[in-house]
Every structure is written in structure tokens, then in C-alpha cells.
N, C-alpha and C positions, 0 to 999 in steps of 0.2 A: 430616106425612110423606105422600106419597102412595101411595096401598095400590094393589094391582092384583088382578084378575081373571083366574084362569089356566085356561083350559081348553086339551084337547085336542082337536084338530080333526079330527082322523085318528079320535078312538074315540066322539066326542061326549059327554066326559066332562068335569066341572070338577078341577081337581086343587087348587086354592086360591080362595077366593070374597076373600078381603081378606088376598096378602101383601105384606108390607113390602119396600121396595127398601134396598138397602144400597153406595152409591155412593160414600161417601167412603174414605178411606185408615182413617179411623179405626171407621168404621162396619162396611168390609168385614173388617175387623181382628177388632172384636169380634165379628159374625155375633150364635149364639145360647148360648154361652157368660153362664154364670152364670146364667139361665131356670132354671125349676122347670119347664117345660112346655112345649106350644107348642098350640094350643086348636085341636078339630076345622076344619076351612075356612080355619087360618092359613098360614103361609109367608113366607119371605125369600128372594127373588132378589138373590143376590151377584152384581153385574155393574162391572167387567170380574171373571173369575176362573174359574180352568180346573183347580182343586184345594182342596181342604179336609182340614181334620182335623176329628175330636172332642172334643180334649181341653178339661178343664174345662167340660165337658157334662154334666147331669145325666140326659139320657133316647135313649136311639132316635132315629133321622130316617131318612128316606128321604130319597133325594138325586137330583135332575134334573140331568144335565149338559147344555145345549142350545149349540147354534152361531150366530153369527150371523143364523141366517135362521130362529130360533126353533124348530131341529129339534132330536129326544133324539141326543145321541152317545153317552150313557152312563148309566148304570142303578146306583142300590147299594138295597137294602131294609136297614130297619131295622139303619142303621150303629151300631154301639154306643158311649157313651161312652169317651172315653181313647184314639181310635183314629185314627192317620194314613191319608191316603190318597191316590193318586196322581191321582185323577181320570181324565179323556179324553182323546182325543186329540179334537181341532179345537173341545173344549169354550170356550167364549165368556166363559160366565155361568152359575153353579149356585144351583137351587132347591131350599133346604131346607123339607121338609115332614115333618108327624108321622109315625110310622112306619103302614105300612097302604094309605098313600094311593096309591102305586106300584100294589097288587094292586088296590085299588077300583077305580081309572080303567081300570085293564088296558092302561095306558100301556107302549109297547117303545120299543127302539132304532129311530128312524126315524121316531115318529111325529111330526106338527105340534103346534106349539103355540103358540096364540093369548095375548096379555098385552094386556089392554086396562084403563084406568082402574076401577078400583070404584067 
């Protein structure tokens, strides 16, 4: 599977150093469901995909919504297991990350964000 490299380019911060892409029907399907975890510097970009839930999640995530042209349109911290959600409006593709990660990078709405090979 090929992992990627997500920084921020607008705050000069990494938000994921190796996460997983999840492209197929069955992949974007499952996301991170049934996981114990999800390990500092990981993540899954769900692409195409413009909303998510939590259910059948065992832990927190913070959640990237970005648009085609790799901008945030939308913002959740530490989403809690069990929990539906509507997403963004002009969201493309969502990046789930551990919960935290959102405050660390001091990532907002608006800013860039770069996805290059790991």
C-alpha cells in the first residue's frame, strides 16, 4: 500500500509522516473500524469521501476534511467512538488522524496541505 506524507504548508507542520490511502469501495468502507489504535505519525486519507462516522471504533480521531486542491474545509477534534457525522461542504477526501494532531500542527480551515509519497 502506498503510505503518504502530510504536511501543512500554510503552518509548516507534519500532520501524518506514513498515512495509509484508502481508495477502494471496500477499503473506504472499512476506514479504521475494528483498530485498537492508530500509532503517533499515522493516518488514513479516505479519498473520494466527503463524510464519515465512528461507529465500531474503539478510540478518538481527529478528522481533516480537504477539497480538491488539498485545502482544510472542515475541522472535528477528537471525534468520539459511536458517532455519525456530516462532514463539509466542497470536502473531496478525509484524513483520519489520532486524536491531538489537529492542536499540534495548529492546523485551521483554509489552510494548505501538501500529500507527497513517504
Amino acid at each position: 500500500m502506498k503510505m503518504l506524507r502530510i504536511t501543512n504548508h500554510t503552518r509548516h507542520t507534519t500532520l501524518a509522516e506514513a498515512c495509509e490511502q484508502a481508495r477502494s469501495f471496500v477499503a473506504r468502507g472499512r476506514g479504521l473500524m475494528g483498530r485498537t489504535d492508530l500509532a503517533p505519525g499515522a493516518g488514513m486519507l479516505i479519498d473520494p469521501c466527503s463524510s464519515i462516522h465512528t461507529f465500531f471504533m474503539r478510540f478518538p480521531i481527529d478528522v481533516v476534511f480537504i477539497n480538491r486542491a488539498h485545502q482544510v474545509v472542515g475541522l472535528h477534534t477528537a471525534m468520539p467512538p459511536g458517532r455519525p457525522y456530516a462532514g463539509a461542504r466542497g470536502a473531496r477526501a478525509v484524513i483520519e488522524l489520532p486524536a491531538g494532531v489537529i492542536a499540534a500542527s495548529r492546523t485551521q480551515i483554509g489552510d494548505q496541505l501538501e500529500l507527497d509519497a513517504a
